[in-house]
BAMI-651214 format. One record per atom (N, C-alpha, C): residue number from 1; atom name; x, y, z. Coordinates in Angstrom, 3 decimals. Layout:
> NUM	CA	X	Y	Z
...
***
This chain:
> 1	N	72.884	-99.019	10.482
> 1	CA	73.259	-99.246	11.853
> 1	C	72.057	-99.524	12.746
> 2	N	70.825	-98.976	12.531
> 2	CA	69.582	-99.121	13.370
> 2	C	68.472	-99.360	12.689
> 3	N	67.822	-100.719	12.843
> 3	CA	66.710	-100.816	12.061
> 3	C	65.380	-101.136	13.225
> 4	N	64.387	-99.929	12.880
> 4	CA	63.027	-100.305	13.860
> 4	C	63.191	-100.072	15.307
> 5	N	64.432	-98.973	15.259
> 5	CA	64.999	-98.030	16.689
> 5	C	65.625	-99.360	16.976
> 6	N	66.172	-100.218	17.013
> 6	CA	67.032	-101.245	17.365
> 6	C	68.666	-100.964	16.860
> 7	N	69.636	-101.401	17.828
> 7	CA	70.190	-101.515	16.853
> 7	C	71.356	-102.566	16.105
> 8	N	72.135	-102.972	14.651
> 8	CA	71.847	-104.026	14.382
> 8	C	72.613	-104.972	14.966
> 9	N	72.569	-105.976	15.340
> 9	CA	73.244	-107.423	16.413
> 9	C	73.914	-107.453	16.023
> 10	N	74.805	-107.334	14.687
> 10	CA	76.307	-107.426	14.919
> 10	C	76.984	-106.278	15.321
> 11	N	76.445	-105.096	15.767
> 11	CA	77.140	-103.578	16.812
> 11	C	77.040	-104.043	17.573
> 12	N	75.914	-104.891	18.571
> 12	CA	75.410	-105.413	19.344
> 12	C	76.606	-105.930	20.109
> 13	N	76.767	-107.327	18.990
> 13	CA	77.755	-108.168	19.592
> 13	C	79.284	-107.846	19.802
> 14	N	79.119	-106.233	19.043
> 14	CA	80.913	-105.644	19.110
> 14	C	80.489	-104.803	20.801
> 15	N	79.396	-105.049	21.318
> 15	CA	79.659	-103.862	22.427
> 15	C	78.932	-102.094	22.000
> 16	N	78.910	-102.295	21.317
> 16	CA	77.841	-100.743	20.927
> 16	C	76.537	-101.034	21.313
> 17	N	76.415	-99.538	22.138
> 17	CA	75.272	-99.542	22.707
> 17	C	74.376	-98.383	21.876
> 18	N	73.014	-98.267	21.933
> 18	CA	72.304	-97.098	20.915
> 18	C	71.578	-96.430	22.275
> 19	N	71.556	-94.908	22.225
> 19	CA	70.908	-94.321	23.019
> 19	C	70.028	-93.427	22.518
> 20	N	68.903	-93.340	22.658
> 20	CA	67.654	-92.718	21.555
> 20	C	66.730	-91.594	22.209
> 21	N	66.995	-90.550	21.598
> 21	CA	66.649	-89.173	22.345
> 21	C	65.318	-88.797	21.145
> 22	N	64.877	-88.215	21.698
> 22	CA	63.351	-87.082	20.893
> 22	C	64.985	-86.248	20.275
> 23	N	64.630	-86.131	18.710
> 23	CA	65.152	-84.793	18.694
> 23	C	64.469	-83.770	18.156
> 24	N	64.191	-82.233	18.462
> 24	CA	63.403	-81.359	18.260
> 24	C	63.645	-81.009	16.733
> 25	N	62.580	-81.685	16.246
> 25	CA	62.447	-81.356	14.917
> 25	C	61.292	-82.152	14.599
> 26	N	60.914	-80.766	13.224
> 26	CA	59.451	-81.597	12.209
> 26	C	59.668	-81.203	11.223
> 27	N	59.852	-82.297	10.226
> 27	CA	59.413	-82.845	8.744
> 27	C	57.917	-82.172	8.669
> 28	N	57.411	-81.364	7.002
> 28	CA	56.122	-81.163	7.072
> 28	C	56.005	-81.060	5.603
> 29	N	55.056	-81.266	5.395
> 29	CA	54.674	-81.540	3.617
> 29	C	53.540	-80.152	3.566
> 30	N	53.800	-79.203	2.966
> 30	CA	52.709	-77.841	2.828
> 30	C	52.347	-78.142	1.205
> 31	N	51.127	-77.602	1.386
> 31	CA	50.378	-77.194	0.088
> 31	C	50.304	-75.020	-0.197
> 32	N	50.385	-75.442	-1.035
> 32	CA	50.299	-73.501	-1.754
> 32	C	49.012	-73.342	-1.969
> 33	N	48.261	-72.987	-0.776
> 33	CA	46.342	-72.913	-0.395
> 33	C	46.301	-71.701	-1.572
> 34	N	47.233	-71.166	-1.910
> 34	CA	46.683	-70.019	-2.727
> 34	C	46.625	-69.879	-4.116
> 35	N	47.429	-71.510	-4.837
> 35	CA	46.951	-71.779	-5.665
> 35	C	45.379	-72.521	-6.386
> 36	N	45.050	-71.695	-7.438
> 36	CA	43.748	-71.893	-7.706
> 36	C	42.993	-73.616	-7.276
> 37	N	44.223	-74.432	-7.966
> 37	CA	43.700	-75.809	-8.002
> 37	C	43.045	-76.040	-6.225
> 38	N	44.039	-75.623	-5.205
> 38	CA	43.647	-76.070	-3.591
> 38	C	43.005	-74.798	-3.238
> 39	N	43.024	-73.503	-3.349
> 39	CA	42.629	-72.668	-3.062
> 39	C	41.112	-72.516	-2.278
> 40	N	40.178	-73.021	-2.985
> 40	CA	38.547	-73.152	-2.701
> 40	C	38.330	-74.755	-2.886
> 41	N	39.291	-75.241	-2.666
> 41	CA	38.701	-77.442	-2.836
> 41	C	38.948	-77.797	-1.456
> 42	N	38.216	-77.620	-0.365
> 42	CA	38.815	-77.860	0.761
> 42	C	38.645	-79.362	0.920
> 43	N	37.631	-79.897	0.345
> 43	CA	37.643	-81.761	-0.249
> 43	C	39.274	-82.420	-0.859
> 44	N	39.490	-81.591	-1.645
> 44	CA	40.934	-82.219	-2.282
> 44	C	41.875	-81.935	-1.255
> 45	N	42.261	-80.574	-0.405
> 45	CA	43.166	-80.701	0.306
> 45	C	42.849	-82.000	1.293
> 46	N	42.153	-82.224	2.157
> 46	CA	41.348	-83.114	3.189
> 46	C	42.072	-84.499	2.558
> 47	N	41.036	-85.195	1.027
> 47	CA	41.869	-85.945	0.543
> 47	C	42.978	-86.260	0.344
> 48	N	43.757	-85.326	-0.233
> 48	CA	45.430	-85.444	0.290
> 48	C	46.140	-86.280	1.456
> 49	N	45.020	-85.309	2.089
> 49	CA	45.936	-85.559	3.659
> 49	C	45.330	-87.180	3.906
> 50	N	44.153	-87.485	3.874
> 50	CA	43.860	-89.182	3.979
> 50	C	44.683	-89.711	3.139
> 51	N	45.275	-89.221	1.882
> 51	CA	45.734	-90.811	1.003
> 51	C	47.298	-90.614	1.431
> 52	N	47.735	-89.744	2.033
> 52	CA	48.779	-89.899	2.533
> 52	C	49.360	-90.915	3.482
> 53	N	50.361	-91.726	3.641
> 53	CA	50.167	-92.890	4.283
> 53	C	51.741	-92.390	4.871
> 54	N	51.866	-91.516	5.856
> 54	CA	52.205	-90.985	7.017
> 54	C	53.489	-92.316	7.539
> 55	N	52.904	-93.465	7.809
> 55	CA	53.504	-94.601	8.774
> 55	C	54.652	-95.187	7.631
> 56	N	54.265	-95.115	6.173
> 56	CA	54.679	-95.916	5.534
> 56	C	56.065	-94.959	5.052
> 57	N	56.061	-93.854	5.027
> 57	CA	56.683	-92.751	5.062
> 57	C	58.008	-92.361	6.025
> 58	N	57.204	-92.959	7.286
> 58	CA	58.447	-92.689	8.457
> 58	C	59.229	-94.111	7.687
> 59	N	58.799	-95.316	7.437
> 59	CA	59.499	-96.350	7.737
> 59	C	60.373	-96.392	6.385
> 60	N	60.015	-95.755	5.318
> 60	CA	60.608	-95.542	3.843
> 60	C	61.879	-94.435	3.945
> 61	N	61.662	-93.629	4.808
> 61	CA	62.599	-92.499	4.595
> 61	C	63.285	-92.365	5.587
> 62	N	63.081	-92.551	6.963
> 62	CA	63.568	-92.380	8.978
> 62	C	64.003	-93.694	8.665
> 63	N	63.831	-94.889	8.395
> 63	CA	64.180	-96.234	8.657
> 63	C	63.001	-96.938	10.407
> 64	N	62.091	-96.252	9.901
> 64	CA	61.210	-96.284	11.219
> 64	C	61.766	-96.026	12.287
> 65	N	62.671	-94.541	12.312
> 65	CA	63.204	-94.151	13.411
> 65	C	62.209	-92.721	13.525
> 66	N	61.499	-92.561	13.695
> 66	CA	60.600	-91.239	14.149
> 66	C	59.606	-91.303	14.266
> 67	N	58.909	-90.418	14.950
> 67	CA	57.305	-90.322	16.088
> 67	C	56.774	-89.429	14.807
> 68	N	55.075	-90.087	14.632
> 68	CA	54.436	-89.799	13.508
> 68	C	53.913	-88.042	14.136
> 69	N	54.193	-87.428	13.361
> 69	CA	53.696	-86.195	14.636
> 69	C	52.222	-86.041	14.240
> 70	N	51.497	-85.323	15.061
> 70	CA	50.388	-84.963	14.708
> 70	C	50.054	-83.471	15.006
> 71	N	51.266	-82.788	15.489
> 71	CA	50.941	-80.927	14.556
> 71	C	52.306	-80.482	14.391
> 72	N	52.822	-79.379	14.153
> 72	CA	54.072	-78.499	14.103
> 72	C	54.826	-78.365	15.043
> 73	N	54.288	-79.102	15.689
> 73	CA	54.771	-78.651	17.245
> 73	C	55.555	-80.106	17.684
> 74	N	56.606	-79.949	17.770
> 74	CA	57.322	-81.453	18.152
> 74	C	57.544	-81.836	19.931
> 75	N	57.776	-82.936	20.216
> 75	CA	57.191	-83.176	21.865
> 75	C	58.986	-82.533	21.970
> 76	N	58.510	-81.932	23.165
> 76	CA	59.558	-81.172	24.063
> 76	C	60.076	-79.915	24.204
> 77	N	58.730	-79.212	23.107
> 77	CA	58.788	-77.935	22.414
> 77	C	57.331	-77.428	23.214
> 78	N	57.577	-76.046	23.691
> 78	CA	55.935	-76.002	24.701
> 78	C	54.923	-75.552	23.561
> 79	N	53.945	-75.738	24.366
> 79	CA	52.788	-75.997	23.027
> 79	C	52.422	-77.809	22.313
> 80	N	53.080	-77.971	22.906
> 80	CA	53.070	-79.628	22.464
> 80	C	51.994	-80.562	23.772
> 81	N	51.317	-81.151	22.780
> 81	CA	50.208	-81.711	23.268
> 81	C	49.790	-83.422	22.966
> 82	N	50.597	-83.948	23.571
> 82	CA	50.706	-85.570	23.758
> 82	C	49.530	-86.075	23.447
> 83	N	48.585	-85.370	24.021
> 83	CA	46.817	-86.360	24.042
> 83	C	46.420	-85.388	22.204
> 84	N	46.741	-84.287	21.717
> 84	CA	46.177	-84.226	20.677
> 84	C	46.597	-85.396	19.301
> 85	N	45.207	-85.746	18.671
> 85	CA	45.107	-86.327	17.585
> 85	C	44.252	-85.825	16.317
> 86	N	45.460	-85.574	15.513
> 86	CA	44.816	-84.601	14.160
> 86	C	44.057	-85.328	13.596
> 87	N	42.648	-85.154	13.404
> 87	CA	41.554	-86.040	12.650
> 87	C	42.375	-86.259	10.971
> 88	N	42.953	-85.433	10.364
> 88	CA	43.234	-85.617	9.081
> 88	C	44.708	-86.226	8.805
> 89	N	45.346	-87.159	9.644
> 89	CA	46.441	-87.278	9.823
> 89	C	46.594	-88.934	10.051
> 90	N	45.310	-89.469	8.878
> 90	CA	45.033	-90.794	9.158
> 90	C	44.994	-91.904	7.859
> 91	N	45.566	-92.451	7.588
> 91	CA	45.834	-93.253	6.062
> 91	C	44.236	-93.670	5.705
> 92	N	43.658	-93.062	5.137
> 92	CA	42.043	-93.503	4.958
> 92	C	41.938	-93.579	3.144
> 93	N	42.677	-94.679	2.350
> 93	CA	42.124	-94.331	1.078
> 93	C	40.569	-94.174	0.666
> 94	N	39.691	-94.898	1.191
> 94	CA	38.540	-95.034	1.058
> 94	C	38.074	-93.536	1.358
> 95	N	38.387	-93.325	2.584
> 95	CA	37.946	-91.551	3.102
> 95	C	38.311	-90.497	1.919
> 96	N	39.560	-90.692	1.042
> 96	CA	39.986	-89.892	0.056
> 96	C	39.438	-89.910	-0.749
> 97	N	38.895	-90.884	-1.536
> 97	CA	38.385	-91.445	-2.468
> 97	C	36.784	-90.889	-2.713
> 98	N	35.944	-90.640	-1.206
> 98	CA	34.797	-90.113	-1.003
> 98	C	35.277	-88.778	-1.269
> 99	N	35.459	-88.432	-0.564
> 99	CA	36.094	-86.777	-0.850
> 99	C	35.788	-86.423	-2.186
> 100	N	36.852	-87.477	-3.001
> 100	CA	37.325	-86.722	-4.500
> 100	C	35.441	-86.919	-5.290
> 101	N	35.096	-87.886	-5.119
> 101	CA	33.549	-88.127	-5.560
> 101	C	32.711	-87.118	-5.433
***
């Protein structure tokens, strides 16, 4: 029905309209820090998080219907901080790749 928060021209042309709200919620991918393998590799966790490709993710699974978050904290929830940007929350294979080296 909605592709790329649009939604599709033939609802369009029946008269359906799409109205698009924040909804309070976060998706989050955790690691088990207390297993040995991540435990003391703070390089491999780091890496992780660069080869993760975040954008490609919303648009594979949301249908590129959701805001990439950048902490736990979802906008409209207090504690939520519009201007923060998580340094590790950035598709960097190359950055991962150093890491694992």
């Amino acid at each position: 029905m909605i592709r790329d928060q649009t939604l599709l021209p033939a609802l369009q042309k029946k008269g359906f309209q799409l109205f698009c709200e924040p909804e309070v919620n976060t998706i989050f991918f955790a690691m088990n820090n207390g297993h040995p393998l991540f435990k003391d590799n703070l390089k491999l966790r780091q890496a992780l998080s660069f080869a993760f490709d975040r954008e490609r993710y919303i648009k594979l699974f949301h249908n590129n219907n959701a805001i990439l978050a950048q902490s736990i904290i979802p906008p409209g929830l207090v504690g939520y901080d519009e201007n923060y940007v998580n340094p590790y929350a950035i598709y960097d294979l190359e950055r991962a790749k150093q890491l694992l080296a």
